[in-house]
VODOZA-145334 format. One record per residue (C-alpha): residue in three letters; x, y, z. Coordinates in steps of 0.1 Angstrom, whole numbers, padded with zeros to 4 digits, always signed. Each point is the difference from the previous one (the first is absolute). Layout:
# VODOZA-145334
alaXYZ ...
This chain:
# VODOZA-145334
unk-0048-0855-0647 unk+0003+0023+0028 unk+0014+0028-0017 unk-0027-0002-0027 unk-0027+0003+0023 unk+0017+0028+0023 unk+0007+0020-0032 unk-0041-0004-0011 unk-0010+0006+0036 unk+0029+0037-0005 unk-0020+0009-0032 unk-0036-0005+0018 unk+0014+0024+0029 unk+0005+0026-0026 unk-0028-0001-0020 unk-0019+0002+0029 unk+0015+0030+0013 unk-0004+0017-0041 unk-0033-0008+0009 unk-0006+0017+0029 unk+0013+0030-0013 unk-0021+0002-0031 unk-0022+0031-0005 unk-0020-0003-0034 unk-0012-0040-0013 unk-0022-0018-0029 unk-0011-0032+0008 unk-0022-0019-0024 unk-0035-0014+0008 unk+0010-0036-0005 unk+0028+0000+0028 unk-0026+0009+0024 unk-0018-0034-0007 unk+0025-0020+0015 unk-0003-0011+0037 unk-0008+0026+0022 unk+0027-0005+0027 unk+0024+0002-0025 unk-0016+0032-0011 unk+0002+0013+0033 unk+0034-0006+0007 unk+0011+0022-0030 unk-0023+0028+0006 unk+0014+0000+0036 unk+0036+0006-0012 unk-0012+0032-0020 unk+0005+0022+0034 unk+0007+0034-0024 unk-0023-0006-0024 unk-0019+0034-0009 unk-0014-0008-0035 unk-0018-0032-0012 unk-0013-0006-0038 unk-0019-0034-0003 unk+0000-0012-0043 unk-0029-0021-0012 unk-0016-0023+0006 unk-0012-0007+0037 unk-0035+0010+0010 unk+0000-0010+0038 unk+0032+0003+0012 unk+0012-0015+0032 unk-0003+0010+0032 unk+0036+0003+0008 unk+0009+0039-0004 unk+0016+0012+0031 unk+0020+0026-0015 unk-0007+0029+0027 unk+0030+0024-0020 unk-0022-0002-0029 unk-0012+0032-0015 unk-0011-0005-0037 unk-0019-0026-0018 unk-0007-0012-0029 unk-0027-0026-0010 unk-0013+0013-0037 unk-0007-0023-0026 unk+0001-0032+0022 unk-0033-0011-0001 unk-0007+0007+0039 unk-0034-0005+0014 unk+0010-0004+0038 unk+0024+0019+0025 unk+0016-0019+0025 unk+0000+0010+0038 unk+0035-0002+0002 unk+0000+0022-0028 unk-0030+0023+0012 unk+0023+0010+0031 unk+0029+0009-0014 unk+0006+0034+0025 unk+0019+0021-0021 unk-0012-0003-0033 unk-0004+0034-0020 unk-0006-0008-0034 unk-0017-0031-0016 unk-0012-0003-0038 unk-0027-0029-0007 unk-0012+0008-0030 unk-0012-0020-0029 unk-0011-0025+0027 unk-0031-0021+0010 unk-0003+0016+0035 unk-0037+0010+0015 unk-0008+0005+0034 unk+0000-0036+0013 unk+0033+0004-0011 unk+0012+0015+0033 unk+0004-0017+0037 unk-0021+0015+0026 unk+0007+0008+0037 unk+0040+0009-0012 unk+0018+0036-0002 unk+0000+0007-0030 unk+0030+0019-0014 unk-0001+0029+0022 unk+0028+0020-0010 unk-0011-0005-0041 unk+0001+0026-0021 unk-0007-0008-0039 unk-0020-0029-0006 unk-0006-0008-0039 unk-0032-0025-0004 unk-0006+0009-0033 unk-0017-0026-0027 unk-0013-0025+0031 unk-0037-0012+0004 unk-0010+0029+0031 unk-0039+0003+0001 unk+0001+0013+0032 unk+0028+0015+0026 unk+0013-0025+0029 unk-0008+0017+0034 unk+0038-0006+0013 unk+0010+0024-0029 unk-0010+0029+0025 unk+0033-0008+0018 unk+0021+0018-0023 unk+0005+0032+0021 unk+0031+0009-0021 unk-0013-0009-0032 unk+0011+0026-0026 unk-0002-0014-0034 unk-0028-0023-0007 unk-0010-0018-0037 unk-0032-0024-0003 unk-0006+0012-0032 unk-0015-0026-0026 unk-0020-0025+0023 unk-0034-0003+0001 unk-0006+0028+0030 unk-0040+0008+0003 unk+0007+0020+0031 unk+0027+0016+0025 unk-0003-0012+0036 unk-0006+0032+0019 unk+0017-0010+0031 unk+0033-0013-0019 unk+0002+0035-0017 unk-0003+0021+0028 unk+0029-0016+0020 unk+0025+0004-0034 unk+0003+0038+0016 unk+0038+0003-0017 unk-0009-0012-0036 unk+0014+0022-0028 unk-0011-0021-0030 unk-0028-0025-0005 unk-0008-0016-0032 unk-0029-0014-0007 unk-0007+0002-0036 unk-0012-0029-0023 unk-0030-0011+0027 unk-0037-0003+0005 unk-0001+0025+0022 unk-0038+0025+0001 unk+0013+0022+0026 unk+0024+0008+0028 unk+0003-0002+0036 unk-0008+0033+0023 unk+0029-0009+0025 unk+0024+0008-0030 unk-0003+0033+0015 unk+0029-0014+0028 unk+0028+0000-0026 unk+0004+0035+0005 unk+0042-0007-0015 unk-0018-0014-0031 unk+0014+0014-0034 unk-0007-0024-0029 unk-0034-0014-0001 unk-0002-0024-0033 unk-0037-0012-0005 unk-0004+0000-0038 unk-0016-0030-0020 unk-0029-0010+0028 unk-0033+0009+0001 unk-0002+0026+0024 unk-0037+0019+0001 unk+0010+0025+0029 unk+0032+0011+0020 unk-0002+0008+0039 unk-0004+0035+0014 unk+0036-0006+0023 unk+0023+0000-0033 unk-0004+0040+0004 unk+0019-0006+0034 unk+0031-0015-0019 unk+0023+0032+0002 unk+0031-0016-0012 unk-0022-0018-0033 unk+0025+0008-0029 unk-0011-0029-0028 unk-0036-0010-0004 unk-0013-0027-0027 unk-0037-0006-0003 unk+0000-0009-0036 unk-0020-0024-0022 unk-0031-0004+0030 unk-0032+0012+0002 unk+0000+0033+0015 unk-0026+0032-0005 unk+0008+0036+0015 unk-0027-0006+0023 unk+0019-0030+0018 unk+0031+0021+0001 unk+0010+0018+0033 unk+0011+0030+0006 unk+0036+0006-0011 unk+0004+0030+0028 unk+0032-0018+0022 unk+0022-0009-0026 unk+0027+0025-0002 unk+0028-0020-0011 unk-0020-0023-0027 unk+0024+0002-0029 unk-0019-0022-0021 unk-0033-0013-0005 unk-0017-0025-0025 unk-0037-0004-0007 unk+0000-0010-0033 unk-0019-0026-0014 unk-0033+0002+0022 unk-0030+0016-0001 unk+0003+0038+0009 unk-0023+0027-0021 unk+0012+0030+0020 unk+0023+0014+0025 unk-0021+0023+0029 unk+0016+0021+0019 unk-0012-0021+0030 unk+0032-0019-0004 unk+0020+0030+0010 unk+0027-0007-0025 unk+0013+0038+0006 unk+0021-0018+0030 unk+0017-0019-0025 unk+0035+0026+0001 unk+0022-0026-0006 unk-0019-0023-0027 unk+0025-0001-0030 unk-0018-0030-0022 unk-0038+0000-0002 unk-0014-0031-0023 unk-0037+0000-0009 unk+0001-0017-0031 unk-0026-0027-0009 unk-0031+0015+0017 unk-0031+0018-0008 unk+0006+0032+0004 unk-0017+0024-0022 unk+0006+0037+0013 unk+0028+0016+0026 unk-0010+0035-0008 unk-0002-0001+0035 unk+0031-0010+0017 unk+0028+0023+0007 unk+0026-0013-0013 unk+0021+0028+0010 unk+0002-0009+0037 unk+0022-0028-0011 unk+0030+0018+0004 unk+0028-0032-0002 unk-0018-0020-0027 unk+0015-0009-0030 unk-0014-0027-0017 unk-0040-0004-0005 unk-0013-0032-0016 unk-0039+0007-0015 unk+0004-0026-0028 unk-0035-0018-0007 unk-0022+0019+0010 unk-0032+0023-0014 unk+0014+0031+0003 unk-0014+0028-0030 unk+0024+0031+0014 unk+0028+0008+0022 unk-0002+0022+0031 unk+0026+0031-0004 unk+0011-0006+0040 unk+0014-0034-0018 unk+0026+0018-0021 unk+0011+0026+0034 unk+0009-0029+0022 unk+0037+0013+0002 unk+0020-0026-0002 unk-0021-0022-0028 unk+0024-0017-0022 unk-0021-0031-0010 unk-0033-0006-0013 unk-0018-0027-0014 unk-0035+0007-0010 unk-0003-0027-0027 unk-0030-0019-0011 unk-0031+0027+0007 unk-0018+0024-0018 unk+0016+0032-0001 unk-0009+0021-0029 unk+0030+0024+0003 unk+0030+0011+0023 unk-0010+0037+0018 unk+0023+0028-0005 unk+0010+0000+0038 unk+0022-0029-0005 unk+0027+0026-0009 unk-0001+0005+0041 unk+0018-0035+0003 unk+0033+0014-0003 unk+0017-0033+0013 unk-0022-0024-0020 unk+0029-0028-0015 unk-0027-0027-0013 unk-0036+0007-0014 unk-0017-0029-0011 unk-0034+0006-0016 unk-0002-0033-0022 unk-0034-0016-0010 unk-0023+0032+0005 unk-0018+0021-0024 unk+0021+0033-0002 unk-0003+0016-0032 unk+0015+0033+0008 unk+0034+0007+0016 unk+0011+0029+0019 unk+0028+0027-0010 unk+0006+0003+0036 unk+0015-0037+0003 unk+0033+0011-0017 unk+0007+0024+0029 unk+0011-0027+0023 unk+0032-0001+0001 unk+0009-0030+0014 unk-0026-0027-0020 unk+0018-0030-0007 unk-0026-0026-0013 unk-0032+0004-0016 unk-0028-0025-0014 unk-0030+0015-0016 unk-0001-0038-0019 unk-0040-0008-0009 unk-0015+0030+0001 unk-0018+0022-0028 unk+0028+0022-0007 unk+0003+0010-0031 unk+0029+0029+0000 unk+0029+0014+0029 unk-0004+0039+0007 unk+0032+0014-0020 unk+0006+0018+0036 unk+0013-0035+0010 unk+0034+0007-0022 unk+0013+0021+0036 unk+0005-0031+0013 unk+0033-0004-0021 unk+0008+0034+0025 unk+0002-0027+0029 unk+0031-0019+0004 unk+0026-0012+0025 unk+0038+0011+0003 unk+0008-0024-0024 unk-0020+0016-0027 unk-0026-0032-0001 unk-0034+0011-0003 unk-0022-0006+0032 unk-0029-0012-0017 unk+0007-0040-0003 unk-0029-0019-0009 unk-0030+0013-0022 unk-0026-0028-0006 unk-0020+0007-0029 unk-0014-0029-0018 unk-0008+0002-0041 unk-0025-0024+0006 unk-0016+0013+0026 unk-0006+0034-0001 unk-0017+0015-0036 unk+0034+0021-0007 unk+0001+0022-0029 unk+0028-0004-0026 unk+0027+0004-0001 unk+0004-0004+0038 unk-0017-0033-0005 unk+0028-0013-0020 unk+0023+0014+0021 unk-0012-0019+0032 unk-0004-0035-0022 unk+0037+0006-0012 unk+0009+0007+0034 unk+0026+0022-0017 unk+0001+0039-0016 unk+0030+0017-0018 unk-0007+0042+0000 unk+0013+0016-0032 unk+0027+0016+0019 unk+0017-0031+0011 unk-0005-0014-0039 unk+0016+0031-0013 unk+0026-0009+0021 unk+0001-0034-0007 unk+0004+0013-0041 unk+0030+0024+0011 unk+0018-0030+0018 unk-0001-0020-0030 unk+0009+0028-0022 unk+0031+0001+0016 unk+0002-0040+0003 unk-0002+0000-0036 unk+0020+0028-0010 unk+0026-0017+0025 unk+0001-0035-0015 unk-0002+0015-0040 unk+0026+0025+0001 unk+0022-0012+0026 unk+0034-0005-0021 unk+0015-0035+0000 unk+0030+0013+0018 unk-0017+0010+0031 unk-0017-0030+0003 unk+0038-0017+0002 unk+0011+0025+0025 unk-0027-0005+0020 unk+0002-0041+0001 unk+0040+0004+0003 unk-0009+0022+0030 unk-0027-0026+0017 unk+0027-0026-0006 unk+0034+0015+0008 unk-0018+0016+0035 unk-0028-0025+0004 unk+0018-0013+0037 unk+0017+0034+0010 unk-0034+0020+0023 unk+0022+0031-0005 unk-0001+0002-0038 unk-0028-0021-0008 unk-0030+0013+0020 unk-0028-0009-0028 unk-0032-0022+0005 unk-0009-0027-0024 unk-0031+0010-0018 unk-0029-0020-0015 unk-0029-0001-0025 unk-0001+0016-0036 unk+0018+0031+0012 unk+0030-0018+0016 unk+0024+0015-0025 unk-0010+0036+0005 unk-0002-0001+0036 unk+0037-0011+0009 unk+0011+0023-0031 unk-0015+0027+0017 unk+0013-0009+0034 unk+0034-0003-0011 unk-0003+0033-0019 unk-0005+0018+0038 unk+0024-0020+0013 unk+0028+0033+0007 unk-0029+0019+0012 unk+0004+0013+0035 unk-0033-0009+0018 unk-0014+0027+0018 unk-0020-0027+0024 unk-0005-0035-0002 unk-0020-0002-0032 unk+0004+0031-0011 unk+0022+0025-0028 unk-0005+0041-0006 unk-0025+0005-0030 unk+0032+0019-0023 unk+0020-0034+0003 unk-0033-0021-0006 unk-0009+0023-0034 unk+0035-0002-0011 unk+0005-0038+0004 unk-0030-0003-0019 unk+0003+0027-0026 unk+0037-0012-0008 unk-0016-0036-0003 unk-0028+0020-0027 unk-0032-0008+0019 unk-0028+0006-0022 unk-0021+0017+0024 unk-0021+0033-0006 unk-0003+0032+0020 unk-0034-0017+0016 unk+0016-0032+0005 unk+0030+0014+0020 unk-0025+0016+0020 unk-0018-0030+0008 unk+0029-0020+0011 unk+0016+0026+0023 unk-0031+0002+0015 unk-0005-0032+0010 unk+0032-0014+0010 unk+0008+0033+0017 unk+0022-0008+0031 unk+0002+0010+0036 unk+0004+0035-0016 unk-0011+0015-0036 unk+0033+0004-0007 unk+0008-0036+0003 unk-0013-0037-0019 unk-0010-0028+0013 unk+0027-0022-0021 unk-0009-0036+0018 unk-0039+0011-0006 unk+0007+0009-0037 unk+0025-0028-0008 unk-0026-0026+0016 unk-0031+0019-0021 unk+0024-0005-0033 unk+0005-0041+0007 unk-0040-0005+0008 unk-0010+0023-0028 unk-0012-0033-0024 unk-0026-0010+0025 unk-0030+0023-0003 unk-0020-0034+0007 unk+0006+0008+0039 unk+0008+0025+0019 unk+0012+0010+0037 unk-0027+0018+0014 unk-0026-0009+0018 unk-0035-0009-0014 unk-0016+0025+0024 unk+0032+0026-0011 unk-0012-0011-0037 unk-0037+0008+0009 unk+0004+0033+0015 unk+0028+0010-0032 unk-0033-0007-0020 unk-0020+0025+0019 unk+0030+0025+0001 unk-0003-0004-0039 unk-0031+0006+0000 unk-0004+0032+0020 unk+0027+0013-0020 unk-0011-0005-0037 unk-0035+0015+0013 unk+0014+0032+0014 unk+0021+0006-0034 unk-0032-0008-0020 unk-0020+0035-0008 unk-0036-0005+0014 unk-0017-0001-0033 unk-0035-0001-0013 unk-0017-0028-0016 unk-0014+0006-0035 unk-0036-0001-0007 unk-0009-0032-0017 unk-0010+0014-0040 unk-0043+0000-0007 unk-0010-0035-0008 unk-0011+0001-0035 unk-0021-0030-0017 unk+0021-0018-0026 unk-0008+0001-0032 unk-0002-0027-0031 unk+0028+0016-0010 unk+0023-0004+0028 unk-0020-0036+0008 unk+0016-0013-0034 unk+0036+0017+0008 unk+0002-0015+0030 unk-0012-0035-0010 unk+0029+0009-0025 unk+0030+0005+0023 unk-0017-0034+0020 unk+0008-0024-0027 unk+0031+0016-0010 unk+0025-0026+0006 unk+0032+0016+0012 unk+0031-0015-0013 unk+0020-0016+0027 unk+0036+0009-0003 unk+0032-0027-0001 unk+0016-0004+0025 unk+0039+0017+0001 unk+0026-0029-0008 unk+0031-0001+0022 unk+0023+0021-0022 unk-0026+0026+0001 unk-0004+0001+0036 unk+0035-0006+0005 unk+0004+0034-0025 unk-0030+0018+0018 unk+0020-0004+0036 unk+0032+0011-0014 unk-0018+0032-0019 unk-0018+0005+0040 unk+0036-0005+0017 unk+0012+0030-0022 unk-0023+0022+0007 unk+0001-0004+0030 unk+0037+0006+0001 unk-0008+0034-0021 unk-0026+0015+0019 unk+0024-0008+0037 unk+0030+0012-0024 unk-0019+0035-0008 unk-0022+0005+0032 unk+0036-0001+0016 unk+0014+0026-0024 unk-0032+0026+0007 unk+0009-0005+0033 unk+0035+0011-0002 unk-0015+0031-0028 unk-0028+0008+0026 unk+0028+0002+0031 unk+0023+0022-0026 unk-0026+0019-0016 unk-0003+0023+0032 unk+0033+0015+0005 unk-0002+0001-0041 unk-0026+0024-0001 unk+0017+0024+0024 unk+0031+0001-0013 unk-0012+0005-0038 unk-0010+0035-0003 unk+0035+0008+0016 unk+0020-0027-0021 unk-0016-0023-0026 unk+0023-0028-0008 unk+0008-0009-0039 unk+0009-0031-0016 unk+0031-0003-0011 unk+0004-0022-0037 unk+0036-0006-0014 unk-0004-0007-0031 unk+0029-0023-0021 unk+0003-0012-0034 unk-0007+0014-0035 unk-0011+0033+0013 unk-0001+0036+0001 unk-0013+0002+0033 unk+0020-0001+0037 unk-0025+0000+0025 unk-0037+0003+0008 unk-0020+0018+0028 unk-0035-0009+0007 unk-0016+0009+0025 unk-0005-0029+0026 unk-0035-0014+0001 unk-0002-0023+0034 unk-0030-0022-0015 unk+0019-0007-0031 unk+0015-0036-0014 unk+0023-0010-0027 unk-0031+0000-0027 unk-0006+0033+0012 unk+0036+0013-0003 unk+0004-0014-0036 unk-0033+0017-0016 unk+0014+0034+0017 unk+0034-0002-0017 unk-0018-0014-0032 unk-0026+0032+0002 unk+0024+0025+0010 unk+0034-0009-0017 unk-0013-0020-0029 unk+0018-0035+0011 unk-0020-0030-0009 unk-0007-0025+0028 unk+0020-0026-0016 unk+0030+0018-0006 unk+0002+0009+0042 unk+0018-0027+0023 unk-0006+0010+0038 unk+0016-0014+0034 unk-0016+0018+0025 unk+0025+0003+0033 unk-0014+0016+0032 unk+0028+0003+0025 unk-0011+0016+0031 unk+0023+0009+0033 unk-0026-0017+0027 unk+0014-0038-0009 unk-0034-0010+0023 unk-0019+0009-0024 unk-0023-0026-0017 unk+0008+0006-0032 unk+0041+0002+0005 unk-0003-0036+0017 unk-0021-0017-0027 unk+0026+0012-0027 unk+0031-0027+0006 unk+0001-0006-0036 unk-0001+0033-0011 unk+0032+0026-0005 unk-0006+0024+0032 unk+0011+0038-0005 unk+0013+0016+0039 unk-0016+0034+0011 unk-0017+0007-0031 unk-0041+0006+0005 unk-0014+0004-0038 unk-0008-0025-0023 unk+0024-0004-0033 unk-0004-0014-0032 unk+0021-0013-0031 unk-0016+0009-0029 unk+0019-0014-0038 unk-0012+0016-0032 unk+0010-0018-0034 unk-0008+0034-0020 unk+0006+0037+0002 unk-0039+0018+0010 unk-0003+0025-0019 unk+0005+0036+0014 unk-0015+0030-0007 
């Protein structure tokens, strides 16, 4: 029995020396009901303790807080109407929250030291009408918070005595004006007063030098009860929006304001600032006129120079002046809910606009100019311009830039011609790609498909999957020049020994947009990646603004190739006659005959006949290509030595050979009528196999010949030429 109680009476000896050296403790509200000596005898035990927290609920606690280490407390959210005395003279408290509390100034003991050594006192959401007169203590007070009470007024002595205070928060009130003696707070820098109902400001917040935030908002102010601005050289930012200011004089002597970098005067009645200058605000950058009555803006707004955001939304501007080009660091215009019908040219020349909102406004067209915004972009090649708001519905937009804002999307003709020469090669890819290669290529994926040395090739998707990892593996002994990129000879020849269908134009077109870090390199990755998404012309990478101004670029180009051409006069009006009364009634009740519609044969027919021809005009827009590149160093060489075609003739004949003279344009039809004409061979008595052998194996024509009997270093075309009978011979 002994030892039990000398082992309890060991653990108490302990935990009361843990408890003397704790530093930071939560107690709950209901422990502190409990008898008060009991109370007493714990809080004396806490000799270190430097930070209290106090959890709901207890709304008078007891007076049993001797803590003199203590330097932070916190009461929020307990329901507290009444401090303690014991409490009240705690010596070294700096920092005590009470917020969200039922505290007013009965709340306080009288005839006590209040907390002389606090510093931040948070008394937010209580029931203050009125300041307590022992608040005037607080000689070191810096940060201070009564915001949302029910303040009418500021006790002028208590104010003048916080001499140290850097922030004071008083917004959500009921207060009409502030005290003179706020003057005294000369280390003052964030004043926050908005949501009250101020009428007028004292003359001494001119006299606050070191002012850098100040938050009038949503009161009841007019220029007239406005003082003059003169002291504040290190105001940063200042709010006045949502009262009742029609104009800014220069009595306020806002040219002081050097270092102002926000200026918000939104949500007043403001109706002309021709006459500020705007220019003396030299650090500005953002200015806030939304909701007001303004009809034009000043051009000192747009040489403020550093401007980079303005709202002007909700007034009645008419149109945008030509000055605004001056805003050479302007990053966000919004002009949203006016009536602008007219935009300038000279918006285009900022380089560095990022988002734009000319939503609900009477615009009907964008100046084609705006198409040098595409010039503006960042290192990364991504266009500058980011936003563009421009509601269908809003705005009386012309077509077809009306359907392209309710689509939200636009494809130019460039990028759908290039869309068609993808899947030109997607389907020339996936129809003539033998059987055989298609084997190689899977017994390639699967034989290498774990070794990253061999097998280095993506996995595609979509329609094009096929022709995508074909075409990857066909580059796959390339030797990249970068990255992502292979020489233009390699790129041709891959292609050209794989037959890509593509014209003269079309070769053009794709070297010219996947062009590499050089123009003697491609983009492979780019082109590869172009190939796989090729199917989905529904959506597209860029931008909508990017899509927008391609539109305008469109545009500006087709009207610059278009001759300026007159208009016909509309043809003399001339009375009809009976005569052409009855012909017309005539043609009116004419029914015309509706025409069936194709069956599935037929159409299935009518797309093979269209696949064909497509096929032949690709098949002989390539071979005028190769004539037109020849025909040149034909022409010179033919005075000095014309070529001949050479014709061995076997069979039943008299005849060894024919020359003719080589006709570059000519075909096999072409040929047959000659030797018909000249040597008196029918056509059906001729069989032909034309062989063209040339030295250059590079050549288009020598790769696209794998089935065909190739003759070595020979440049001239021959032909076999069998005749049953003997021609007669004169």
């Amino acid at each position: 029995m002994e030892k039990s109680k000398s082992l309890v009476q060991n653990k108490l000896e302990k935990l009361l020396l843990d408890c003397r050296s704790i530093q930071r403790a939560i107690v709950k509200g209901t422990s502190l009901m409990n008898k008060p000596d009991i109370v007493k005898s714990v809080f004396q035990t806490f000799e270190c303790l430097e930070y209290l927290q106090i959890t709901p609920v207890l709304s008078s606690p007891p007076d049993v807080f001797n803590c003199k280490t203590l330097l932070e407390l916190d009461l929020s959210d307990i329901g507290l109407h009444q401090i303690p005395v014991s409490m009240a003279t705690l010596p070294l408290l700096k920092t005590l929250r009470a917020s969200n509390n039922r505290l007013n100034k009965s709340s306080f003991p009288t005839e006590v030291e209040l907390w002389p050594l606090i510093e931040t006192i948070d008394f937010s959401s209580n029931h203050f009408s009125v300041l307590p007169e022992i608040f005037e203590q607080w000689k070191c007070l810096l940060y201070c918070d009564l915001s949302k009470n029910q303040l009418l007024t500021l006790n002028e002595q208590v104010v003048g005595q916080w001499k140290a205070l850097r922030t004071l928060s008083l917004h959500n009130n009921r207060l009409v004006s502030l005290p003179e003696s706020i003057q005294q707070c000369q280390k003052l820098s964030s004043l926050s007063c908005q949501y009250n109902s101020l009428v007028t400001l004292p003359h001494g917040i001119s006299q606050l030098h070191e002012l850098q935030k100040l938050t009038f908002d949503h009161n009841k102010l007019a220029w007239t009860t406005i003082p003059s601005l003169k002291g504040l050289n290190c105001l940063a930012q200042c709010t006045l929006a949502h009262n009742q200011i029609k104009s800014i004089p220069m009595e306020l002597h806002y040219e002081s304001l050097k270092a102002l970098r926000v200026c918000s005067l939104g949500h007043n009645l403001l109706r002309d600032i021709s006459n500020v200058e705007w220019t003396y605000l030299v650090a500005c950058t953002e200015v806030d006129l939304r909701q007001n009555r303004l009809v034009k803006l000043p051009t000192s707004l747009f040489q403020m120079p550093q401007l980079q955001h303005l709202n002007v939304e909700s007034n009645a501007l008419t149109y945008l002046p030509a000055e605004i080009e001056c805003a050479k660091q302007l990053i966000s215009l919004d002009v949203h809910r006016n009536q602008i019908s007219m935009l300038p040219d000279e918006l285009a020349k900022i380089s560095t606009m990022n988002q734009l909102d000319l939503s609900q406004n009477r615009i009907a067209s964008i100046p084609l100019a705006w198409r040098d915004f595409l010039l503006h972009r960042h290192s990364n090649k991504n266009i500058v311009m980011e936003m563009l708001k421009l509601d269908a519905l809003d705005n009386p937009l012309v077509s077809p830039l009306k359907e392209i804002v309710a689509k939200g999307c636009y494809k130019s003709p460039a990028a759908q011609q290039l869309t068609l020469t993808l899947i030109k090669l997607i389907d020339y890819l996936q129809k003539s790609t033998t059987k055989r290669s298609k084997v190689e290529l899977i017994t390639f994926q699967s034989l290498h498909k774990n070794d990253k040395k061999q097998y280095d090739l993506k996995v595609r998707k979509g329609q094009a999957k096929l022709a995508t990892e074909y075409l990857d593996w066909a580059f796959r002994d390339i030797c990249r020049v970068s990255a992502n990129g292979v020489d233009v000879q390699s790129f041709r020849r891959i292609l050209n020994a794989l037959g890509c269908p593509w014209t003269k134009i079309e070769w053009t077109r794709i070297m010219t947009e996947f062009e590499g870090s050089s123009s003697l390199t491609i983009n492979l990755e780019s082109f590869l990646n172009a190939i796989e998404h090729a199917h989905q012309s529904s959506s597209t990478n860029l931008a909508f603004v990017e899509q927008l101004l391609n539109y305008l670029q469109d545009t500006s180009d087709t009207m610059e190739l278009k001759p300026s051409k007159q208009q016909p006069k509309p043809p003399p009006f001339t009375p009809p006659t009976s005569q052409t009364k009855t012909s017309v009634q005539a043609t009116i009740t004419k029914e015309t005959p509706c025409k069936p519609k194709p069956t599935k044969n037929e159409m299935r027919l009518r797309e093979q006949v269209r696949r064909q021809r497509e096929r032949m005009e690709i098949l002989q827009q390539q071979l005028q290509d190769k004539l037109n590149i020849q025909q040149s160093c034909e022409v010179a060489e033919e005075s000095n030595n014309r070529r001949y075609l050479e014709i061995f003739c076997m069979g039943a004949t008299t005849l060894g050979t024919l020359k003719v003279s080589w006709q570059p344009k000519w075909t096999v039809m072409d040929l047959k009528q000659f030797i018909e004409h000249e040597y008196q061979i029918p056509q059906l008595q001729q069989v032909k196999s034309l062989f063209y052998a040339c030295a250059d194996k590079s050549s288009d024509i020598y790769r696209n010949m794998e089935k065909r009997k190739r003759l070595d270093n020979a440049d001239r075309l021959r032909s076999t030429v069998h005749a049953i009978y003997t021609p007669r011979t004169s």
